[in-house]
N, C-alpha and C positions, 0 to 999 in steps of 0.2 A: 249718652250721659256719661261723664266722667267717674268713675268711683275707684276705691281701691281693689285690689284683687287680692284674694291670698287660696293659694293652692296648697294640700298638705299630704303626705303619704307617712300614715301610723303605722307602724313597725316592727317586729320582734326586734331587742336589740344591736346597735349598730355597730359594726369593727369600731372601735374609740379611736385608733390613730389613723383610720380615713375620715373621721367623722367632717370634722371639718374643709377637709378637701371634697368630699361630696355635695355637703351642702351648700359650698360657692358656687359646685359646677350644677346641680340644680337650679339655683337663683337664673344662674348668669344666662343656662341656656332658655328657658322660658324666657326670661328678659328680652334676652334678643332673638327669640326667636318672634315675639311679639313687635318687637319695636322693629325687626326688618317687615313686618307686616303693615304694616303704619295704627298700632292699635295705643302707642305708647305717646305721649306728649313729651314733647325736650326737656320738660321739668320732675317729670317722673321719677319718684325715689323709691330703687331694690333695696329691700333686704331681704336676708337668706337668716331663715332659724335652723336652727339645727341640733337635737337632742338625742340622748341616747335610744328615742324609739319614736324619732321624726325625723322628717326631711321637708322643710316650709319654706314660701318664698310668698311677700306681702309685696304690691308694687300699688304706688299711690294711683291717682287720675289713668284709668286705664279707662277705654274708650269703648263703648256697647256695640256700637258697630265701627270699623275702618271704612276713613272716605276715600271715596270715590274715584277713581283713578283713571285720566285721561292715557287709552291706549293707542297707538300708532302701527297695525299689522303692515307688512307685506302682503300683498293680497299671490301675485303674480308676474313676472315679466310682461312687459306688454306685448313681446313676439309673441308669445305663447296664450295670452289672453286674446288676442285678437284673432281672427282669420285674416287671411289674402287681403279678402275684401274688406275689410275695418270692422266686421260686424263681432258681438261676444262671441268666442267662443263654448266648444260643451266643457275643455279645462278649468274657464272662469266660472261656470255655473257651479262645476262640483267642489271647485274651490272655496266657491260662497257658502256654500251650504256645510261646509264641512265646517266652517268659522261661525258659523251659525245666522249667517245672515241672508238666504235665497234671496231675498226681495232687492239686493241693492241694485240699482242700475249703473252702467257706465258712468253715467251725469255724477254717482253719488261719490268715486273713488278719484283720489288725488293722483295724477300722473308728473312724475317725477325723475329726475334722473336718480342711477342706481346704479355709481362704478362707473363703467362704460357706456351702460346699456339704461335700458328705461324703465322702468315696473309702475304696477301701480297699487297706492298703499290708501288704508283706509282707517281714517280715528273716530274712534269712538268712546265712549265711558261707561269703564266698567262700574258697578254698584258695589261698593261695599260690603263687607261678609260680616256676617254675626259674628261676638268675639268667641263663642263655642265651636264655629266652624274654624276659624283660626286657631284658637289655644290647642285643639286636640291632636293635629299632628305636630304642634309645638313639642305638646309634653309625649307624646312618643317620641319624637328625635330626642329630647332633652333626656328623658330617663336610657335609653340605646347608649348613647354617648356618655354614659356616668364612668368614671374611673375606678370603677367597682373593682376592688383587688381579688376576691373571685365569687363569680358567679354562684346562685344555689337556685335547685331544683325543687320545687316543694308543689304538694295538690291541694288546687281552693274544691271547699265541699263537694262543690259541684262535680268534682270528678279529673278538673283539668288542671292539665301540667303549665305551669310558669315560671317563669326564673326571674330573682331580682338577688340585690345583697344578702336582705333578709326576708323574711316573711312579711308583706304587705297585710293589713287587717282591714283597712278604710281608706276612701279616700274623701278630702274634702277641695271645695272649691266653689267658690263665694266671689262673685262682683258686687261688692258693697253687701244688701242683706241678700239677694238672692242666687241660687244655688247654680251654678254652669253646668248644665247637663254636658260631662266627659263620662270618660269609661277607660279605665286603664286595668290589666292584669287580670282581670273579672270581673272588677268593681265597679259599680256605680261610682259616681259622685253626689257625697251630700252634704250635710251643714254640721254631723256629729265628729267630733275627737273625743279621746281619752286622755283624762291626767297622769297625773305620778302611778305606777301601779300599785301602791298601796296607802298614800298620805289621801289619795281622793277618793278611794273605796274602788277603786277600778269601776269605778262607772262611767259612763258613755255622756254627755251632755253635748248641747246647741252651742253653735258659735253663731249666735243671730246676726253680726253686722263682721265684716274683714275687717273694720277700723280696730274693733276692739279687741283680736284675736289676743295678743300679747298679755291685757291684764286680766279678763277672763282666763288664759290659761295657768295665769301666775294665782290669782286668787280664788279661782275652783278646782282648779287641774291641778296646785301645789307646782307647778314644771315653770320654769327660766329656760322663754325659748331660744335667748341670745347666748352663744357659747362664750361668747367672748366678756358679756355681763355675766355668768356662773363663773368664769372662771376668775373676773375682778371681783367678784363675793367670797370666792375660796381664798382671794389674797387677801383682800378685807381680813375674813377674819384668821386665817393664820399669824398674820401681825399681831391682831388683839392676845389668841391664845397667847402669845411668843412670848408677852411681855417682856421681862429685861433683856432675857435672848435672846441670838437671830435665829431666825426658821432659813432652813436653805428648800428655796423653789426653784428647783433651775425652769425655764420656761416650758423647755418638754413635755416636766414632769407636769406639770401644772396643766398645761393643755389637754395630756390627756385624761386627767384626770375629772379636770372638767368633762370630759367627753364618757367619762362613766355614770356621771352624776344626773338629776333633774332639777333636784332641791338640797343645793349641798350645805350640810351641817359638820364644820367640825368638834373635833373632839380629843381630851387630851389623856397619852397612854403612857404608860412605864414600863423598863425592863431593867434586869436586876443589874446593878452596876460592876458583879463580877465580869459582866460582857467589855467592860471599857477597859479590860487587860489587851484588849485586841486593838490592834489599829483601827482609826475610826474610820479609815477611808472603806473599808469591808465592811465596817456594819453600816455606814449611810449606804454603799451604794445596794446590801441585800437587800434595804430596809426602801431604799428607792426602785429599784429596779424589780425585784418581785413582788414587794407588797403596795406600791405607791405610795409607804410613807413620805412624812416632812421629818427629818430630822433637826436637832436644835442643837445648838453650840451656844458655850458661853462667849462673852463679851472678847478672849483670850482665843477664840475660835476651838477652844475644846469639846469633843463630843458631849452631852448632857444625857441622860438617862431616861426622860422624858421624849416623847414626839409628838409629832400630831397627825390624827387620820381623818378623813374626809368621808364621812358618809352618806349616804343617799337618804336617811330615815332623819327626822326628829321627833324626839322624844324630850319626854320631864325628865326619866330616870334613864341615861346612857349606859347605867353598868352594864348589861349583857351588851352589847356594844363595843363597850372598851373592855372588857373583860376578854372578849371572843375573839380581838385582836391582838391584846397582850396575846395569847395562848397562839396563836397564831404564828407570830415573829417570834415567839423563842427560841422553838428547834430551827431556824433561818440563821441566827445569832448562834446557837451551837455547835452548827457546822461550821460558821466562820471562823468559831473559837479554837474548834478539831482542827479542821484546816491548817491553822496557823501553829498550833504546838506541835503539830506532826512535821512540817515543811521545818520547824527549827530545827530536827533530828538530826539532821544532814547540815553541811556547810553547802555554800554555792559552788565551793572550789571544788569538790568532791562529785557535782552534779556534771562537770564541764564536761568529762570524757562521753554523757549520755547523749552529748549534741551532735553526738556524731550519728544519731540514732534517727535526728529531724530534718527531712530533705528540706534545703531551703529553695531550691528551683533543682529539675532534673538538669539542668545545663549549664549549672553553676554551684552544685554540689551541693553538702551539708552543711547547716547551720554552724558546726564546729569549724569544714572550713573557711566558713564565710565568719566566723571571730578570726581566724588567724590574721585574715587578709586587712581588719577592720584594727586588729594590736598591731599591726604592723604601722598601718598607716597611721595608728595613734600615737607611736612612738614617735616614729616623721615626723607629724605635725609639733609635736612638743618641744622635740628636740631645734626645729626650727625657730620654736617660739623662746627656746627659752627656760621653757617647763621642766617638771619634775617626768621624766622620760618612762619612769619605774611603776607609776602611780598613772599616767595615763596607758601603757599596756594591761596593766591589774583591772583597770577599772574598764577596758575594752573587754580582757577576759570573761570577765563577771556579767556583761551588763545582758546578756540574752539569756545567763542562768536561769532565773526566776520565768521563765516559761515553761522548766518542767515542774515547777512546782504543782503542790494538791492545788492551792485558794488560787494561782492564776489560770489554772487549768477550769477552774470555777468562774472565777470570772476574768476574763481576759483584757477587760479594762482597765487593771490595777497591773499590767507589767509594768516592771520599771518602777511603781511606788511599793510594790514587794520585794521585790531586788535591793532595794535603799533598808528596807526594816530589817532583812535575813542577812546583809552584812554588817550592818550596823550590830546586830547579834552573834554575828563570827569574830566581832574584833576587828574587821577590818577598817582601814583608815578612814576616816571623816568623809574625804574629798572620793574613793573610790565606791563609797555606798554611796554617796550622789548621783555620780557616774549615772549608775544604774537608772535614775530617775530622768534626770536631768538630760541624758543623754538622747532622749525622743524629742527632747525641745529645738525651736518652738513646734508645740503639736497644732498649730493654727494661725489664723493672722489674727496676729497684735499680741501671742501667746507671750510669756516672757522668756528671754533667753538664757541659756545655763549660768551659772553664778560664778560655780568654780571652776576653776582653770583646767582640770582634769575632766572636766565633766564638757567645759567648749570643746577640746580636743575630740573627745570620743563623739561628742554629735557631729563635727564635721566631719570623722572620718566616717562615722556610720552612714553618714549622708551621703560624702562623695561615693562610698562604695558601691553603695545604691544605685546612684545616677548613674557610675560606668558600667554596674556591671549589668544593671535591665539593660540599659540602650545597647549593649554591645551583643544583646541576643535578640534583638529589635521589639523591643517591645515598649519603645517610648512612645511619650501622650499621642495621641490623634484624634482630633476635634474636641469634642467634650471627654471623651475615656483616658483616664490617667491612673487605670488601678492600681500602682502601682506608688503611686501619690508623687510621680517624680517632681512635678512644679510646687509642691510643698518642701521638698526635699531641695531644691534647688533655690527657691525663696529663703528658706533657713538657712542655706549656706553664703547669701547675699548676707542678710541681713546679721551676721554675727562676723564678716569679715565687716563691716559697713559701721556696725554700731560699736564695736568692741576696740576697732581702727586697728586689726590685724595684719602685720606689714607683712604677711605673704602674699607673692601673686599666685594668681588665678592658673595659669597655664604651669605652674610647677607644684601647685597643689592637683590638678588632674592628669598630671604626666607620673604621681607619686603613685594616684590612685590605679592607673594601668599600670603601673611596674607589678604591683600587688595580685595582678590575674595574667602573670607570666607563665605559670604550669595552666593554666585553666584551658583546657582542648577546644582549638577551633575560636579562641576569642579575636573581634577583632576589635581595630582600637579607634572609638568612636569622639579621642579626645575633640574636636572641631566642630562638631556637630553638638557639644555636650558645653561645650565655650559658649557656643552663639545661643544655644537655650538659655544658660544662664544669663548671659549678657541682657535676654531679652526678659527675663523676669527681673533682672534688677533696671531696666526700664520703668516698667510699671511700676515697680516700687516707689522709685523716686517720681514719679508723675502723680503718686497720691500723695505723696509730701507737699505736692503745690509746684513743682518745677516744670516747670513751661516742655513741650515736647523738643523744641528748637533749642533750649540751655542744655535740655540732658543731651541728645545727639551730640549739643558742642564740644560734650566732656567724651561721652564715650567714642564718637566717631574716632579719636586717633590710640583706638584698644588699648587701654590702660593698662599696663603692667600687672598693678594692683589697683584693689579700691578702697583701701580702707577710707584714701581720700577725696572720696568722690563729693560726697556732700559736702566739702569744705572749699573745694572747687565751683561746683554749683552756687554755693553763696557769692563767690568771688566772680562770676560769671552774673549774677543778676546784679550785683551793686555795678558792675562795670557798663550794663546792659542801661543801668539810668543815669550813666554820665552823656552828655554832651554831644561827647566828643564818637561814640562806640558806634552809632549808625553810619559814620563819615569813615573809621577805621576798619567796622565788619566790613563794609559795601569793597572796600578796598581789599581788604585778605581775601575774598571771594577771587577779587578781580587777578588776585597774585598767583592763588591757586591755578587757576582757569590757565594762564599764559605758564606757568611752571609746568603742568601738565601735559601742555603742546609740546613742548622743546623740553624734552627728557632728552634726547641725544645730546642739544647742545650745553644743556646742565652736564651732561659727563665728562663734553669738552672743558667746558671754565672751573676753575678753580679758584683763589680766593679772590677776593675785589684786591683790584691794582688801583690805589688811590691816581698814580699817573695817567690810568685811564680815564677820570672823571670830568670828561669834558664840560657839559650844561652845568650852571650854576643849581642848578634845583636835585638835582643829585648829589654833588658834593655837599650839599645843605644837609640832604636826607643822611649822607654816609658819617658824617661829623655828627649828627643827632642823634645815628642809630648806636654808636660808637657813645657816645655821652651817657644815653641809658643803658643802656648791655651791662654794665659792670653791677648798676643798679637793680634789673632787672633781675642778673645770677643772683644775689646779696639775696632779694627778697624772697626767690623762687626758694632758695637753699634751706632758709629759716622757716617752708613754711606758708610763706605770707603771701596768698596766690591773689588774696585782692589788690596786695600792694604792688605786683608786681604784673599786675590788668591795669591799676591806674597809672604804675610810671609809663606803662606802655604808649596812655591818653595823650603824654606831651610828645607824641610824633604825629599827629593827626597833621599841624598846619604843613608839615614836612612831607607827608609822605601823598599830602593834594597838592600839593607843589610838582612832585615830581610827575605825578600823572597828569598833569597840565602843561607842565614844561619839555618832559622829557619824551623820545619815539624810542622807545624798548627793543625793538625789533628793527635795529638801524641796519643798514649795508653792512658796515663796516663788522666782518665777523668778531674782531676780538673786542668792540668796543659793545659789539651787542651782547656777547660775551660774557663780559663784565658786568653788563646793568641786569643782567639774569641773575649773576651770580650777587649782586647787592640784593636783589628783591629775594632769593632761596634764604639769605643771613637776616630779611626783615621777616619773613615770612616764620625761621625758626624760631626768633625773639617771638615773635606774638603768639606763636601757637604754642607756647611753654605750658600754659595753664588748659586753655582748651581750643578748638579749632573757632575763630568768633565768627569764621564769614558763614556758621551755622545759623549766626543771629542776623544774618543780612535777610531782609523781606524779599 
């Protein structure tokens, strides 16, 4: 008979941020370890509960016993079963017997071939297992295999030793109403759980039927077994408390929070508005990170004084409640306030010479030298650009300051938004306290990129510094490991040459960055290897923008100088890609490649097309066409304009199937073959101005 099944292990307390990586890997492995039994129906629905002092898994139409299964053994080789004389052997007999079947005769097994050679095999049908003889080594592989982050030791009454996350108390497990005799840890299996620890009285009650586990536990037990339903109830109502304000939840916080809770109720607390002298990025994230506050902002995104807590209890009257949390977060908020008037004592410029105090790698020196190396390349860069030269070193100087401070030394997730408040308070320039922030960007994908021009500078050169100076002591990515975050570090250097249209290239921005680790001992210079990583991040890039794998190769196969223009190429390469005429002229530059590539010797013989040599009509056609557009071509490429100068290309298409119809390229005659080389090298440069197109040939 088909019923639901639900299994359950009641708990002491569960780590909150495995919770829910537990409870999938629960669900999933009983799941399948059922459904490779054959106990499961194709329509079968898992879900995983999972509370802060449970671990459940409900699975609909699970099946009372598994059928029957046709088996097919080996019995035997036939050499080996048989004797000389064809009769059974005594290997056949103890072979039967040991498969449990003495009685079969020769007459009853299938002879067969087997490889080479012959055997003989025997089918039969197995029965069925009770779904307790199946589930039980299910749920020991399942609970074995749990991603427990560490193991604990603890004694059931009885005396003996087990290990699980936490303290197991009961177990349950129910096929519809009735109870699956398992045994896990000590325990029986029965039909009793336990609610919320104190909104149900902590008393033990029946789960008479698996269908109903969910609202019986919601409505006697007070417990939300769904984590992901408590956690859309804490957002529910954190919106309602929020009212005109926003509540910030980042999802983390929210998850695990949910992961604390049974039956969560919030609730709304205050702290005294002398705290909002402090930057609010310090008091959300104490107020986040140690207490699991919601902090609120107004409409203007300003801190608010008010937040909201989530608790596990409800009540009529929350004051001891919110009282015991006010009390709670204020010396949290005091320190953040200490923190911040002590670190104003000092300027940042005053702290620079302590960097020399902070090993930034033993092989690559101290953080002091690795500013120098990073103001240098900031000056570079600016001066290149353009920039204010004075104001991207100051703000290179500055920007690792704020790591010896008290508050980031507290928390380390505010470098760089500390750096921007303590120079903003020394006076220093607008665009150099940015620096400090601005300069980690982007810290992610889709993160926004620096604003100001002092502050692009300093993140590329912080980045490229990075990128050569790990890989030049070999410690770049390999497979998934990239501690070191260089394909972050190299994406953000794509994407702020790419989005900003920064007319530096690439290979004189990485040849700036090796100049900068000319004293540094034993380096060596990884620039090629540091090109082609990049290159291959800003692949991907642009292939999540929607550009075909075949248009980006087109652009970058002929190693762009620079990219600021890469995407404007790309466009110019798909509008070209849905004319006409571009299958007929790719298939063609392919074709041009291909024969240029053979005769590289005699490319170094010829020199420019000798109109006098242009014997076939279908050449002098092509050479007068190519000659027609060329001028047009420059004109467009100069301005700019790389689609218009992919579409004048289009009006050589009838010309250039002309010649490869008409014309034999590889004629006797050396100077005349010569020649038609040297026309196809000057068709071949016109069309590959924008990007290589016989990428786009199928």
């Amino acid at each position: 008979m088909n019923q639901t099944l639900l299994v359950e292990l009641q708990t002491e307390e569960l780590p909150p941020k495995a919770l829910v990586k537990l409870g999938a890997a629960f669900a999933n492995g009983i799941a399948n370890g059922l459904k490779a039994r054959g106990f499961l129906e194709d329509d079968s629905v898992v879900t995983a509960h999972s509370t802060p002092r449970r671990l459940a898994v409900s699975i609909t139409r699970v099946r009372a016993t598994s059928p029957d299964k046709t088996i097919r053994e080996k019995v035997l080789p036939v050499s080996v079963a048989l004797d000389k004389d064809g009769n059974p052997s005594a290997p056949l007999a103890k072979k039967l017997a040991a498969l449990g079947f003495p009685d079969l005769q020769i007459a009853d097994l299938e002879r067969a071939q087997d490889g080479k050679a012959e055997s003989f095999f025997y089918t039969h049908t197995a029965p069925g297992s009770a779904l307790a003889s199946g589930l039980q080594p299910v749920l020991e592989e399942s609970v074995a295999k749990l991603p427990i982050p560490k193991v604990m030791s603890y004694q059931r009454p009885d005396g003996t030793t087990v290990q699980f996350v936490r303290p197991v108390h009961s177990l349950l497990a129910l096929h519809g109403a009735d109870v699956v005799p398992l045994s896990l840890l000590g325990l029986d299996a029965g039909r009793v759980t336990l609610g919320h620890r104190f909104l149900s009285h902590g008393l033990p009650f029946d789960i008479e039927n698996a269908d109903v586990y969910r609202e019986v536990l919601e409505t006697r037990g007070k417990v939300i077994a769904s984590s992901e339903a408590r956690k859309e109830a804490i957002r529910t109502q954190l919106l309602a408390k929020a009212g005109a304000d926003q509540v910030l939840m980042p999802e983390a916080l929210l998850d695990e929070v949910a992961a604390l809770v049974e039956w969560p109720v919030v609730y709304e607390c205050r702290f005294e508005d002398v705290f909002l002298s402090v930057p609010q990025e310090c008091l959300i994230l104490t107020m986040q990170t140690n207490q699991k506050y919601f902090a609120l902002t107004d409409a203007n995104g300003r801190l608010r004084s008010r937040f909201l807590i989530v608790s596990n209890l409800e009540t009529d009257d929350p004051s001891a409640i919110v009282g015991g949390n006010e009390r709670v977060v204020r010396p949290r908020l005091s320190d953040a306030k200490f923190f911040f008037e002590q670190d104003k004592k000092k300027t940042l410029a005053s702290r620079l010479p302590q960097l020399a105090n902070v090993v930034y790698h033993n092989k690559l020196g101290t953080q002091l030298e690795r500013t120098g190396r990073v103001t240098w390349l900031a000056g570079a860069i600016a001066k290149h650009l353009g920039y204010d030269v004075q104001l991207a070193e100051r703000g290179a100087q500055l920007a690792k300051t704020d790591l010896l401070t008290d508050m980031v030394g507290e928390f380390p997730e505010l470098q760089g938004i500390m750096g921007t408040y303590y120079a903003r308070n020394d006076g220093e320039p607008e665009e150099v306290a940015l620096a400090a922030s601005e300069h980690y960007q982007p810290r992610f994908s889709g993160d926004a990129l620096p604003s100001t021009n002092t502050g692009l500078v300093v993140a590329l050169a912080d980045k490229l510094e990075t990128l050569v100076g790990i890989w030049s002591i070999g410690l770049q990515p390999t497979g998934e490991k990239d501690p070191f975050a260089l394909r972050r570090h190299a994406l953000g250097v794509m994407r702020m040459l790419v989005e900003k249209r920064l007319p530096l290239g690439l290979a004189e921005l990485i040849g700036d960055a090796v100049t900068v680790f000319d004293h540094v001992p034993g380096f060596k210079d990884p620039s090629q290897e540091v090109i082609a990583f990049m290159l291959d991040r800003l692949r991907g890039l642009l292939r999540d923008r929607g550009f075909s794998p075949n248009e980006v190769e087109a652009v970058l196969a002929q190693n762009p100088v620079r990219i600021d223009d890469v995407v404007q190429r790309l466009e110019a390469v798909q509008a070209f890609a849905a004319l006409p005429e571009s299958a007929s002229l790719a298939a063609a530059n392919k074709r041009i490649t291909n024969i240029l590539k053979k005769n590289e010797e005699s490319l170094a013989q010829a020199s420019r097309v000798d109109p006098a040599l242009l014997r076939d009509e279908a050449e002098k056609t092509l050479y007068a066409a190519l000659a027609r557009v060329e001028p047009e071509v420059d004109a467009a490429f100069a301005r700019g304009d790389f689609s218009g100068t992919l579409k004048t290309l289009a009006k050589l298409r009838d010309a250039v199937d002309a010649f490869f119809n008409d014309v034999m390229v590889m004629a006797e005659d050396v100077a005349l073959r010569n020649n038609r080389l040297a026309l196809l090298q000057r068709l071949h440069a016109a069309m590959n101005r924008v990007a290589d197109i016989s990428k786009l040939a199928a």
